[in-house]
C-alpha positions in Angstrom: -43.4 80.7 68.5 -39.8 82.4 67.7 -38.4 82.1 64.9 -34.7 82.5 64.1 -33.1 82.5 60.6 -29.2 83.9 59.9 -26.5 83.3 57.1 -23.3 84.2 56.4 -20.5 84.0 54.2 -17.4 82.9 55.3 -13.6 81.6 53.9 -14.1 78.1 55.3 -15.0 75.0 53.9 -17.9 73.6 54.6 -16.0 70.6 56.4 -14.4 73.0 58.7 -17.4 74.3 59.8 -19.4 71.3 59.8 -16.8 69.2 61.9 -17.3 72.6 64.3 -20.7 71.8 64.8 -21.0 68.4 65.7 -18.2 69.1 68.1 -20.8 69.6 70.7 -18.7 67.9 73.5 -16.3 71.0 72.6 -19.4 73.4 72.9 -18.4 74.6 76.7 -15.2 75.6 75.6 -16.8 78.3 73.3 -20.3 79.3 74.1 -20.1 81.2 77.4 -23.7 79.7 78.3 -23.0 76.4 77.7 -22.1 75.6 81.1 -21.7 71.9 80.1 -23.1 68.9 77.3 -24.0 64.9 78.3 -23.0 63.4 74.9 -26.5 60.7 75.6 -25.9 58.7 72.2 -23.8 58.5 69.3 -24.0 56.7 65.9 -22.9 57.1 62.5 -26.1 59.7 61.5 -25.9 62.0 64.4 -26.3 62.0 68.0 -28.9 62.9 71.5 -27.2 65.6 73.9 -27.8 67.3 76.6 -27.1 70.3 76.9 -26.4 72.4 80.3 -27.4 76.3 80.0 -26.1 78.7 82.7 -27.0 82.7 81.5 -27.4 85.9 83.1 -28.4 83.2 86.4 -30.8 81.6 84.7 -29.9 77.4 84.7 -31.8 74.9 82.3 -30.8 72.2 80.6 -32.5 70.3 77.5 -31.5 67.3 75.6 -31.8 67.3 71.0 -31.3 64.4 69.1 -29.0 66.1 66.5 -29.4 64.2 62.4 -26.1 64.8 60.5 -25.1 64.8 56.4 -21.6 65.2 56.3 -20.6 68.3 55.4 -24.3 69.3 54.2 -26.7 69.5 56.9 -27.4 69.1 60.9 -31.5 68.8 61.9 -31.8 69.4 65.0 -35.1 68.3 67.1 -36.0 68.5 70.4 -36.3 65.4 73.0 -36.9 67.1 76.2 -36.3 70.3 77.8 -38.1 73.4 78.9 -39.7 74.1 75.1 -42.8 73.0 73.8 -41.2 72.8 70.2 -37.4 73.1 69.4 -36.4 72.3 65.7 -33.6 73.8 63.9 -30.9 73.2 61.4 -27.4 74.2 60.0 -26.8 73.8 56.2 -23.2 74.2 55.2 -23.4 75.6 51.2 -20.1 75.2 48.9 -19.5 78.4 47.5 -16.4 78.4 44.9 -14.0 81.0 45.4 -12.5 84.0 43.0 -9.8 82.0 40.1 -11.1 78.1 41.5 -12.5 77.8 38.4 -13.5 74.5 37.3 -11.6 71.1 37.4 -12.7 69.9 40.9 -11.4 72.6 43.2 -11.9 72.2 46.1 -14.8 75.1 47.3 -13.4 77.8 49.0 -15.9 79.4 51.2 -19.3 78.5 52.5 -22.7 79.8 52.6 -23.3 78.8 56.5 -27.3 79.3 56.9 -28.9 78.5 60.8 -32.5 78.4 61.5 -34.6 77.7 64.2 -37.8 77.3 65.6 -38.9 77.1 69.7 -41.7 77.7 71.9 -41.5 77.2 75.5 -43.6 74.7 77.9 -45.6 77.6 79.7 -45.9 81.1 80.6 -43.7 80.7 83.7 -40.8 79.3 81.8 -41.4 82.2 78.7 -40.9 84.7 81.4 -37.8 83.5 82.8 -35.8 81.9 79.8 -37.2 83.4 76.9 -35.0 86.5 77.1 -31.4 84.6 77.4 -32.5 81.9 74.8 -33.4 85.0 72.7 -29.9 86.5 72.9 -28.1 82.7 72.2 -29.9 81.9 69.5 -29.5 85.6 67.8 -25.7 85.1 68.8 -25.2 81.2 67.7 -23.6 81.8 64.2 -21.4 84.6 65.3 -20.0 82.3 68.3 -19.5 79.5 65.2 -17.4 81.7 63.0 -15.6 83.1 65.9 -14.8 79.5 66.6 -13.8 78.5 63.5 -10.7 81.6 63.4 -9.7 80.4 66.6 -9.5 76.6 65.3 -8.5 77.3 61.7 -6.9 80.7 61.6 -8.5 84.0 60.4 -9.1 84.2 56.6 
């Protein structure tokens, strides 16, 4: 099983970059192998996708029921798709900023931490996929922060 596990510090509040996330309908606009997303179900704690991958000619798809905290967390677990296991999450960490001081402030930057977990189905599939899915999910946080300067301006 791989396992991936980045954070970074960043000038955003944790809102901006959370709202960023569960923008997965925006995902294609972004992530040059998301080719395209089925938004499957929605509700107020999250919502099931499906997700269209097209890398390096390599073309799977997989579907994750995604379980949101505002502005905290996003698990994310695997319905179907090419892995055996798929489980992940985003936790979006207020970090206060130099002279916020006390009083409320509002934070000023965010500890933005990613992990994940997968396994694929078979040998076959490790073979083929393993080595794109590899370089997204090294890549995933990086493609998030560039998002977030293109959305909310560079700080």
């Amino acid at each position: 099983m791989k396992h991936i596990k980045k954070s970074v510090l960043i000038w955003y509040h944790p809102h901006e970059i959370y709202e960023l996330v569960i923008d997965v309908a925006a995902y294609p606009q972004f992530l040059p192998w998301c080719e395209s997303v089925d938004i499957i179900d929605r509700n107020e704690h999250g919502l099931t996708a499906r997700l269209h991958l097209a890398y390096s000619g390599v073309r799977q798809a997989f579907t994750t029921r995604n379980e949101q905290v505002p502005d905290e967390s996003v698990h994310i677990a695997l319905v179907d798709g090419p892995f055996s296991t798929l489980d992940g999450f985003w936790r979006f960490v207020p970090l206060q900023g130099p002279g916020s001081g006390e009083g409320g402030a509002a934070p000023a930057a965010c500890k933005v931490e990613f992990e994940m977990r997968y396994a694929f189905s078979n040998v076959v599939l490790e073979a083929a996929i393993s080595p794109v899915f590899d370089r997204i999910a090294n890549t995933f946080v990086d493609s998030f922060v560039r998002r977030a300067e293109q959305v909310h301006g560079p700080r």
